[in-house]
C-alpha positions in Angstrom: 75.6 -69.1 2.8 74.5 -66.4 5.7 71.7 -67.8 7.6 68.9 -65.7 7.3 65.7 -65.2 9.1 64.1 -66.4 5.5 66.1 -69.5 5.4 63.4 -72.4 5.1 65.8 -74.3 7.7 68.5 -71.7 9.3 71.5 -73.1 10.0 72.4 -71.9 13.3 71.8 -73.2 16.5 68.1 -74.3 17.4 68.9 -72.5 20.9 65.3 -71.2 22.4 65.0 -68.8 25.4 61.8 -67.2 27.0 61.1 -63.7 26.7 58.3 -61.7 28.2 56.6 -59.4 25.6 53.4 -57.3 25.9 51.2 -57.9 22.8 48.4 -55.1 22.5 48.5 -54.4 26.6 48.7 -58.7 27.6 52.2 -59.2 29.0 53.2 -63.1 28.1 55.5 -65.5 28.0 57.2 -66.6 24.8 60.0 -68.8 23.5 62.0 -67.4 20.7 65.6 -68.6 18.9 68.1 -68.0 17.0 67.5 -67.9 12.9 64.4 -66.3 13.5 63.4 -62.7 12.9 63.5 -60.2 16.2 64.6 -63.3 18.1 64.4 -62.6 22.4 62.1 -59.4 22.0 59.0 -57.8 20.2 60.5 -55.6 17.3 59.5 -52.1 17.0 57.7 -52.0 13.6 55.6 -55.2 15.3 54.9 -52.9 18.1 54.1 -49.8 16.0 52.2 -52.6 14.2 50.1 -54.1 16.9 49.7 -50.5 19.0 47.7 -49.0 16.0 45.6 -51.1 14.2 42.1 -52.1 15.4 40.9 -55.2 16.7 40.0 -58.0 13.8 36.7 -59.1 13.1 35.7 -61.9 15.6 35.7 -64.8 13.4 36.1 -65.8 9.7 39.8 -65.8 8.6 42.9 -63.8 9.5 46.2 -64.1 8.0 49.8 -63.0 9.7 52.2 -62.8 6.5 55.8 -64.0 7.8 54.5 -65.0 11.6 58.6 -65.2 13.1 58.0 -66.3 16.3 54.5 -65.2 16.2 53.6 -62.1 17.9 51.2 -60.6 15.0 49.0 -64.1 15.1 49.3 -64.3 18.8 47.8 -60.6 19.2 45.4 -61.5 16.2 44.0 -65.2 18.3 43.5 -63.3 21.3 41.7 -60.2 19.9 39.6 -62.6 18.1 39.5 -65.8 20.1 36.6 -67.2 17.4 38.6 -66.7 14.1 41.3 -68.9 12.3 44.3 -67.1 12.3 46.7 -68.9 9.6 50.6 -67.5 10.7 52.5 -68.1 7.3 56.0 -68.4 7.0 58.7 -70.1 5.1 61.2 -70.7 8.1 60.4 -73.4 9.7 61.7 -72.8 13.3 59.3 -70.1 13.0 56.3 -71.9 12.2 57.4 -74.2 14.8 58.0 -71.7 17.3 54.7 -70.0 16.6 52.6 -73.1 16.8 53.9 -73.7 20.5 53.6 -70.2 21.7 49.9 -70.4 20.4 49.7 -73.7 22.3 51.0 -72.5 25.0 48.7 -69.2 25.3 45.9 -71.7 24.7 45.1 -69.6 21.7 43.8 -72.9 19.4 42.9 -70.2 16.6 46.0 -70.0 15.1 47.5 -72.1 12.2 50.9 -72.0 12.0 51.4 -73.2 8.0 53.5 -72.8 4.9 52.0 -70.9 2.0 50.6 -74.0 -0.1 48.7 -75.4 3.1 46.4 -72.7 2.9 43.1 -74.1 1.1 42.9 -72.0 -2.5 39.7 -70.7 -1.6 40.1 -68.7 2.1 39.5 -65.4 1.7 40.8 -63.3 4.6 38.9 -60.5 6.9 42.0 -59.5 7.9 45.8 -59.6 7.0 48.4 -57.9 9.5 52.3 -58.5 8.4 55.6 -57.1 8.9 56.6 -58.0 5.8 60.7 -59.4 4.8 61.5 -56.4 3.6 65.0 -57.8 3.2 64.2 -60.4 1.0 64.6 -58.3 -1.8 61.5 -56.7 -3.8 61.2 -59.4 -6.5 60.4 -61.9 -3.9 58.4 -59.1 -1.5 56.4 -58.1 -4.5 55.7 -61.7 -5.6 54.4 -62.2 -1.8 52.0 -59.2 -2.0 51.2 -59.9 -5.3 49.7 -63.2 -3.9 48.2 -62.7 -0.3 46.7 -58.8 -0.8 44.2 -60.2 -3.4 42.8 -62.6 -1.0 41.4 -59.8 1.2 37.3 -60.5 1.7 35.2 -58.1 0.5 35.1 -56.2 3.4 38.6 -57.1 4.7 41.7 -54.9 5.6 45.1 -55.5 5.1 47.7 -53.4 7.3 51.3 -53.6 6.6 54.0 -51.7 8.5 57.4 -51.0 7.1 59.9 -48.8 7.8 60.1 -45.6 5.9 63.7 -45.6 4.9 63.2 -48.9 3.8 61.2 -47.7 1.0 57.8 -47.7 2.8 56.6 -44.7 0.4 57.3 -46.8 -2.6 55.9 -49.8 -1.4 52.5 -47.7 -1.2 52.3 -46.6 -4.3 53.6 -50.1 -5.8 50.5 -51.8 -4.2 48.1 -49.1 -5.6 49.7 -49.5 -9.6 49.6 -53.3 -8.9 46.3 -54.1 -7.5 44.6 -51.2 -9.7 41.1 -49.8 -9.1 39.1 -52.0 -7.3 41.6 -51.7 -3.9 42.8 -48.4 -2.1 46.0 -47.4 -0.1 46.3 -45.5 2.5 48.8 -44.9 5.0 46.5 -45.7 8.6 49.8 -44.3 10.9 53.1 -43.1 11.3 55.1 -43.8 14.5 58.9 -44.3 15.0 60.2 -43.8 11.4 57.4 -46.8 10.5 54.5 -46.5 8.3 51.2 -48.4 8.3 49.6 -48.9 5.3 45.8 -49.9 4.9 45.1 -52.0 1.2 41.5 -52.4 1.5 38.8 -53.3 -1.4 36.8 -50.0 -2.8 33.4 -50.0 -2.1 
């Protein structure tokens, strides 16, 4: 069985190694491994990711969907040192991983958690993700399906995949699934990425 970055425990080596990274103009210090998505450096759809969207509200709830090694929630704690930033995943290096970079940062925001430690009844203000877009689309579609409805009423969701990866069709899957009362847009276009913006209508 290939060991994949959406293994719940990857088989490969637990072998961890610091990398500096800038997240949204902070240079830091991170540890990354193996069996972990973008492992030893900040991927480019994160960076397209982090270098367009605007800073998160200043407290309530923020959500990273499929945290890796944590660069979205790391970006999201320190934009909005007040907030809960709950970093989802289902690897468990990466949860791992993502708490002790937090730690380390002294970001105490973030919640590095699986899915069903989430209480039922956070709503989020904001949701930032590079999505597993190679998980398949059953099981990408059954994540969106679940987290995009939990936006607040005023919250924003921005999602950045790449465009031959079937970012286009993503888009307009969102729009037929969530239906009228949400709106997509695509909020940039950088590097052969999109960003798309699901937000609740007015």
């Amino acid at each position: 069985m290939p060991d994949h970055y959406f293994s719940a425990s990857p088989a490969s080596p637990d072998e961890r190694e610091t990398a500096r990274v800038r997240l949204r103009g902070h240079d830091v210090d991170v540890v990354t491994a193996g069996g972990v998505f973008s492992h030893g450096r900040l991927d480019l759809g994160t960076q397209v990711l982090l270098r367009t969207v605007e800073d998160p509200p200043d407290g309530g709830h923020l959500l990273d969907l499929g945290c890796g090694w944590g660069p979205v929630a790391l970006a999201m704690a320190h934009a909005a040192p007040s907030a809960t930033v709950w970093a989802l995943d289902v690897n468990e290096r990466a949860l791992d991983l993502t708490a002790r970079n937090a730690a380390s940062l002294g970001l105490t925001g973030v919640r590095a958690v699986r899915a069903e430690e989430v209480p039922e009844d956070v709503l989020f203000d904001a949701i930032w993700s590079n999505p597993p877009i190679r998980v398949g689309k059953p099981v990408l579609h059954e994540l969106l399906r679940t987290w995009l409805p939990r936006l607040a009423p005023d919250g924003e969701a921005h999602l950045v995949v790449q465009r031959n990866l079937g970012a286009d069709s993503l888009a307009r899957w969102i729009a037929e699934e969530l239906g009228e009362g949400f709106t997509v847009s695509r909020a940039a276009s950088a590097k052969g990425f999109r960003v798309l913006r699901v937000a609740r209508t007015a």
